[in-house]
Steps between C-alpha positions, in 0.01 A plus 500: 500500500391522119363243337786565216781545743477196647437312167835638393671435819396100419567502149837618591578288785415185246714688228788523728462154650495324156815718397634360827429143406613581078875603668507200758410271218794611292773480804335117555580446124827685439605236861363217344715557210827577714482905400418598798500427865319404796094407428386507916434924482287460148312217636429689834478842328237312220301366877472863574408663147204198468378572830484865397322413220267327635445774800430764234294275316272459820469855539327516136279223583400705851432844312305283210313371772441857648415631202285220385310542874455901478362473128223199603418783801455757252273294236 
């Protein structure tokens, strides 16, 4: 795998989980205000978009840490 591709693949995984967790927010806050209805799926559905975050965030941490590792072998 490319170094790119699988910077992009994490940048979008973290862009899609925080859009995840931007809609969630606004069903939470349209059912706090008695717009709209149940809050249990936005509250598990924001669960699952943090963990992806957080998943996608670990995989730039891993290739920074690869990267870091292969340029200290170089020097």
């Amino acid at each position: 795998m490319q170094v790119n591709n699988a910077f992009n693949t994490a940048i979008q995984g973290i862009n899609r989980g925080m859009d995840g967790l931007n809609r969630n927010a606004a069903s939470i806050a349209q059912a706090s205000t008695g717009e709209g209805g149940d809050v249990v799926q936005p509250l598990v559905e924001s669960k699952i978009n943090k963990l992806q975050v957080e998943a996608n965030v670990r995989m730039l941490q891993a290739q920074d840490q690869m990267i870091g590792s292969l340029l200290d072998e170089m020097a």
